[in-house]
FIVEXVEX-224429 format. One record per atom (N, C-alpha, C): z, y, x. Coordinates in steps of 0.2 Angstrom, whole numbers, plus 5000, padded with zeros to 4 digits. Example, Ala and Ser with C-alpha at 12.3 -4.5 7.8 and 13.67 -1.06 7.14 Angstrom:
503949725066/503949785062/503949845066/503549895064/503649955068/503950005064/
end
This chain:
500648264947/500848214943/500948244936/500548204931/500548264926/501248194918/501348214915/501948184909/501948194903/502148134899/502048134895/502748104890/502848154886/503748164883/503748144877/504048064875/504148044868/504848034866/504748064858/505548074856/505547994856/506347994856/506647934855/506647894849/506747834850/506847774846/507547744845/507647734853/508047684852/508947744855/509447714855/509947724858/510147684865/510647704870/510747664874/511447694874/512147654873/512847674875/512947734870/512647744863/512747774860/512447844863/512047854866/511847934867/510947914867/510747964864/510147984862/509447954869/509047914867/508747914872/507947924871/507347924877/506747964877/506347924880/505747874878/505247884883/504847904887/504847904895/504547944897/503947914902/503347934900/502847914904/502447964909/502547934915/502147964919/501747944924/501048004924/500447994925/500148004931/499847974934/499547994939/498747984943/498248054942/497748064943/497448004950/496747984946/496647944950/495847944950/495347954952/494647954952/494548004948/493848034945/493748084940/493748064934/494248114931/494248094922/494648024921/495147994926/495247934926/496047964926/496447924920/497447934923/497747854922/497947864928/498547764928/499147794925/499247754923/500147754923/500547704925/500947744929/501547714934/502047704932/502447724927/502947714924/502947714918/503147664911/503247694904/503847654903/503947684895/504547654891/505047654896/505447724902/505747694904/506447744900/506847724898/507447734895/507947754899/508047834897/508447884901/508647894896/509547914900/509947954893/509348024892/509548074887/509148144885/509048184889/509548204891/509748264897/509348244904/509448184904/508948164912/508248204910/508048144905/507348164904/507148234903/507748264903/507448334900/507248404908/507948374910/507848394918/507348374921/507148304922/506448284924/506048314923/505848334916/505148374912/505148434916/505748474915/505748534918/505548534925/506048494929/505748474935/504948484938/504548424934/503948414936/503448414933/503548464928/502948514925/502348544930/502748544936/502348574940/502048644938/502448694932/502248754929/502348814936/501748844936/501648914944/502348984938/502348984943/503249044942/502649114939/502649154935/502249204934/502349264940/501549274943/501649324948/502249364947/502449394950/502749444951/502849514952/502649564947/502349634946/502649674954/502249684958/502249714962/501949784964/502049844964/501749904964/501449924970/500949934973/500649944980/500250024980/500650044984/500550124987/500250124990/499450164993/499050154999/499250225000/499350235007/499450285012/498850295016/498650355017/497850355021/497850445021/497550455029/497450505030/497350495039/497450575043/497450575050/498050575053/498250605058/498950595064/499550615059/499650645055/500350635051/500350605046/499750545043/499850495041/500050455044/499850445051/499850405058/500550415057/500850485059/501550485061/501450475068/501050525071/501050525077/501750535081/501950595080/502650625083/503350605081/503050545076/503850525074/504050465079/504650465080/504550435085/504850355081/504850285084/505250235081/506150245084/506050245088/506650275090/507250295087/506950355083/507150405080/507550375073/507150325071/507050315065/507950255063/508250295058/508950275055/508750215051/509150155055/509050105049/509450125041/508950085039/509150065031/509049995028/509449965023/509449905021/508749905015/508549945014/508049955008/507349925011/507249955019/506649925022/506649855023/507149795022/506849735020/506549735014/506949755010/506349755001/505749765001/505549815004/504849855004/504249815009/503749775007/503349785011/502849795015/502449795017/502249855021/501549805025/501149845027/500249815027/500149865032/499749865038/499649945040/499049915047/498749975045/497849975051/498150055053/498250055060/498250145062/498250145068/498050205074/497850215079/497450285080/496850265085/496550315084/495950315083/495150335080/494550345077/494250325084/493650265081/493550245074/493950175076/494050125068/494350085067/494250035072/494549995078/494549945082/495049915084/494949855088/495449805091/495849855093/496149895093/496449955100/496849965093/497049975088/497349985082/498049965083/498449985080/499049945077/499049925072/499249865071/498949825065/499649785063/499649775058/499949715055/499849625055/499449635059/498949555061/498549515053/498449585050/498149545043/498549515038/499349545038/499749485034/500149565034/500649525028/501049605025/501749555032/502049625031/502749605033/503049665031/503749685033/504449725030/504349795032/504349855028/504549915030/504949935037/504349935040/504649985048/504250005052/504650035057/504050065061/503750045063/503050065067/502350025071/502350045078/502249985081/502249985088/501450025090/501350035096/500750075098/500150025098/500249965099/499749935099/499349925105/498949915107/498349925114/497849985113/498050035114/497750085113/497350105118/496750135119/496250135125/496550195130/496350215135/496450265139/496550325136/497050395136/497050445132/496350485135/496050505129/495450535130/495450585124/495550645126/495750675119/494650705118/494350695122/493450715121/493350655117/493550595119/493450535113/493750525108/494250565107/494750565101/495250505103/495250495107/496050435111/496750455110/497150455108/497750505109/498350455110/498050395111/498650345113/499050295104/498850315100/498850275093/499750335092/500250325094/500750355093/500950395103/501350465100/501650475105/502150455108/502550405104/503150375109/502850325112/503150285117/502950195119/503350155114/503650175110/504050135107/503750135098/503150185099/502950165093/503250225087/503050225081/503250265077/503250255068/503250315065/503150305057/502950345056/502450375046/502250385043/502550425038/502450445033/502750455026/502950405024/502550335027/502950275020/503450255021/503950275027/504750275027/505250285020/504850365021/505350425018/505150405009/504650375010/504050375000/504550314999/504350275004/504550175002/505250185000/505750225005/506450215005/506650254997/506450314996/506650354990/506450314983/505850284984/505750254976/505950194977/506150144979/506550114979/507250114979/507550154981/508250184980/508250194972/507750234970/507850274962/507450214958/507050184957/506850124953/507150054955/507250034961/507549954963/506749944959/506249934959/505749884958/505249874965/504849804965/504549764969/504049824974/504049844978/503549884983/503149864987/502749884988/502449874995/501949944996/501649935005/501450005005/500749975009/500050005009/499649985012/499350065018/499450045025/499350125027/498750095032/498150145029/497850155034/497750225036/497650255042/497850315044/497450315052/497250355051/496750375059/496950425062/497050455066/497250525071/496550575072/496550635070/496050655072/495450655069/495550635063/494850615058/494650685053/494050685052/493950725047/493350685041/493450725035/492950705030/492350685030/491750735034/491150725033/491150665041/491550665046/491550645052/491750555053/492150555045/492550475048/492650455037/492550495035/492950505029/492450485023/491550495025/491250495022/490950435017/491050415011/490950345009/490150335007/489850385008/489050395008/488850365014/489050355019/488850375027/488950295027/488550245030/488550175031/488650195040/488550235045/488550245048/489450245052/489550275058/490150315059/490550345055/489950405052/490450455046/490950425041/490850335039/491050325035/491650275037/491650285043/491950205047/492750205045/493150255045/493850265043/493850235032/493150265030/493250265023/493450175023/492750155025/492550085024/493250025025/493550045031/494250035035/494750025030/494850095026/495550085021/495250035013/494550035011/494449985007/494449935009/494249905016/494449825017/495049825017/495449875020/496249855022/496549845016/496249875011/496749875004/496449825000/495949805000/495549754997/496049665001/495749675005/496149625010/497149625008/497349675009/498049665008/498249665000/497849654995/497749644988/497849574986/497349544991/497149454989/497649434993/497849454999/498449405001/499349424999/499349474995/499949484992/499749434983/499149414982/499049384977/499149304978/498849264984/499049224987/499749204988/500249254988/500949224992/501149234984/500749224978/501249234972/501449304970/501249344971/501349414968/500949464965/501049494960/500449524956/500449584957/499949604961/500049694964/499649734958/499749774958/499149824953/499349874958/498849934959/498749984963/499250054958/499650094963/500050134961/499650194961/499850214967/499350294971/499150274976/498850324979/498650354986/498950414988/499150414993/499750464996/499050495002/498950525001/498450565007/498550625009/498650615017/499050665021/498350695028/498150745025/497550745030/497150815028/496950835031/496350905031/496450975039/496950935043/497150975048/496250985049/495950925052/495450945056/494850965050/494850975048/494450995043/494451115041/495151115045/495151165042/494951205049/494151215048/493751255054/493251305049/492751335052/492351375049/491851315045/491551285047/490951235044/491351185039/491851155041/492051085035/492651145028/492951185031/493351185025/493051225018/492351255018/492151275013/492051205009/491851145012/491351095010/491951035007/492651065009/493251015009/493350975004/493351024997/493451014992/493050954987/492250974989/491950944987/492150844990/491950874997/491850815000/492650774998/492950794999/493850744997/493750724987/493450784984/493350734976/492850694978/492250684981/491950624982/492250564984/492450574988/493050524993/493450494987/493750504984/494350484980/494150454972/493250474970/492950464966/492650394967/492550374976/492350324979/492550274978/493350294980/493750244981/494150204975/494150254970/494350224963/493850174960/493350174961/492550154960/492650094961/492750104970/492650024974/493449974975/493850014972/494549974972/494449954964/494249994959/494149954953/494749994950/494950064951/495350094949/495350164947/495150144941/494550234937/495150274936/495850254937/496450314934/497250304941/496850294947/497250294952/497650364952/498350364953/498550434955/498450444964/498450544963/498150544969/498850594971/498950574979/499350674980/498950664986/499250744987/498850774990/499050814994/498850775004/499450865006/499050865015/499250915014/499250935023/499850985027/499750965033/500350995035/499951085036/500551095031/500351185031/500551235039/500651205042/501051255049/500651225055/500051205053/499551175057/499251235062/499451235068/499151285071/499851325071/500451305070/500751365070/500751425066/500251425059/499951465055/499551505058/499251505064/498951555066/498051525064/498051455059/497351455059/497351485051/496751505051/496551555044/496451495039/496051455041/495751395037/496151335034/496951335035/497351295034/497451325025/497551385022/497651395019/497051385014/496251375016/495751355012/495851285011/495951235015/495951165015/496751145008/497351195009/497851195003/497451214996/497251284995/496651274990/496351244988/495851214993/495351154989/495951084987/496451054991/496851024988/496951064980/497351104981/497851114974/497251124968/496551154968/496251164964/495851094963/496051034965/495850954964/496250954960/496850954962/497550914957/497350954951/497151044951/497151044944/496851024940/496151004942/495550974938/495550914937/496250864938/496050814940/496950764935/497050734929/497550744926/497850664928/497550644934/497850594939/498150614947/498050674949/498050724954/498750764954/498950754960/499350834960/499450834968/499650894970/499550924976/500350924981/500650914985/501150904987/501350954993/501850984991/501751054999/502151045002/502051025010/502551005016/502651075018/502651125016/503051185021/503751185021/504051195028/504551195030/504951135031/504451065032/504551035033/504651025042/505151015045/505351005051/504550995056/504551015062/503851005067/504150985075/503650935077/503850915084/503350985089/502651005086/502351045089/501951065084/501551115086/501151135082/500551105076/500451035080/500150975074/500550945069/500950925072/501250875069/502350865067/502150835063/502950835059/503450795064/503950815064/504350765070/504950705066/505150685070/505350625066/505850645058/506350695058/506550705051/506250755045/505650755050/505050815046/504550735042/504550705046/504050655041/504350615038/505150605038/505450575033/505650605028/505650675026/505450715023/504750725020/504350725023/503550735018/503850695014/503950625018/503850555011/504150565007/504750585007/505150605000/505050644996/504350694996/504150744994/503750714990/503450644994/502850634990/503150584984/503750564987/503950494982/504250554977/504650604975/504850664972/504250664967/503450694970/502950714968/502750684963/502550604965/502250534961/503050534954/503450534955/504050534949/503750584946/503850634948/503550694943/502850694939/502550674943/501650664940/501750614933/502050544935/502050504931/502550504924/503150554926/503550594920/503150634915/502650644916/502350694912/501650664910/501550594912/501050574908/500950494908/501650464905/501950394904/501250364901/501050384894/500350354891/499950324896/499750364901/499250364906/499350314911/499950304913/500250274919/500450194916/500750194911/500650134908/499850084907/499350134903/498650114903/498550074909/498550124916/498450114922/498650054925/499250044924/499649964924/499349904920/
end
């Protein structure tokens, strides 16, 4: 219904009055009118107009985190269990594809729609088969979490603004194997996976009224990469990966951190500390980039962070992203 507001002529009872006509769409290029000259005190009319402007509320500036990597992105070892409520996880939204390699019905999902900061149930995961990379999506039955706990709950705490977190996260993945955005094939299946999911969890946080712009990417990954063949090639291959992704989301100044669990193997693999160099020598070259170091962060076993060790990373990372962005406001504003 669309209205049309004329100042007054006449008085009624000594108070100011307005005709007011309004219109209503009828065939193409065609308006009836259903009501004129009808004589409202001022203040009606005025709450009327306001009323049925029928004006759209302006989006709602919403900042969206994409989370992506293998099993301590997954949060494999955290348990849900484990996990302490907080009032903050209603604020936060949260979007999530996770399980294990490559991306399938077997996933824990979100069902394609955002819901509220918590933990993920295991989903329908296939038979453990650690030769096909099965690992059951999380090690409890009860399901688990991620860094986006520990990241969602700290920056929200310390900003109170609009959040949400898109995670996609695969157990057991590596770069040239699942990671690669060159590869149409399998090698690229995990890449291809977090660009729909963030592409897709974009448009329907636009749909409910909300104006996302992309924040960072929180990337927690390079355990399996750290062997004799992939960690020399790490570096490269993960700046490609990230070159890709800015490209294909339409995001040429996205911040990146950048981490792996350092006690992977218990320290006893040699190649864990290649796969931190090739991170930390990105973040240097890279004045969107910085590198985020979990050592000493709590462990359930020699892979992976246990439930107060991954609520930890995340707060490293949400720590990190304040840090990064305090030192280059210009930059982070433009990017918005």
């Amino acid at each position: 219904m669309n209205q049309k507001l004329i100042s007054a002529d006449d008085t009624a009872g000594g108070m100011p009055c307005f005709r007011l006509e309004l219109w209503s769409g009828a065939g193409t290029n065609k308006l009836l009118p259903i009501m004129k000259r009808s004589m409202l005190p001022a203040a009606t009319v005025l709450l009327l107009a306001l009323v049925s402007t029928g004006r759209a509320e302006a989006p709602r500036a919403t900042e969206v985190i994409i989370l992506a990597g293998q099993s301590n992105a997954v949060g494999f070892d955290a348990r849900a269990e484990d996990l302490p409520a907080d009032s903050v996880d209603e604020k936060v939204l949260l979007w999530w594809r996770c399980g294990d390699p490559p991306p399938d019905e077997h996933d824990s999902t979100s069902g394609g729609k955002w819901t509220h900061l918590r933990a993920q149930p295991r989903g329908e995961p296939q038979a453990k088969d650690l030769t096909a990379r099965q690992y059951g999506n999380f090690a409890s039955p009860e399901g688990g979490f991620g860094p986006e706990i520990g990241l969602a709950r700290t920056l929200h705490t310390k900003e109170r603004k609009p959040l949400a977190i898109v995670k996609t996260a695969f157990s057991g993945t590596a770069m040239a194997r699942d990671w690669n955005p060159a590869d149409a094939g399998p090698g690229g299946s995990c890449y291809r996976a977090l660009v729909a999911e963030t592409k897709a969890a974009m448009s329907a946080a636009k749909a409910q009224g909300l104006g996302p712009h992309l924040r960072a990417l929180v990337w927690v990954q390079g355990e399996s990469d750290a062997n004799e063949q992939a960690a020399p090639r790490y570096a490269e291959a993960l700046g490609r990966m990230i070159g890709a992704l800015r490209k294909d989301l339409d995001a040429p100044q996205l911040t990146v951190l950048l981490g792996v669990n350092t006690q992977f193997s218990n320290g006893k693999n040699p190649f864990v500390p290649k796969i931190v160099e090739a991170q930390q020598a990105l973040a240097s070259q890279d004045p969107h980039c910085a590198y985020v170091d979990t050592a000493g962060a709590t462990i359930a076993n020699q892979f992976h962070f246990d439930s107060p060790g991954m609520l930890d990373v995340g707060a490293r990372y949400a720590a990190a992203l304040l840090q990064l962005e305090s030192r280059s406001p210009a930059t982070i504003e433009t990017k918005r």
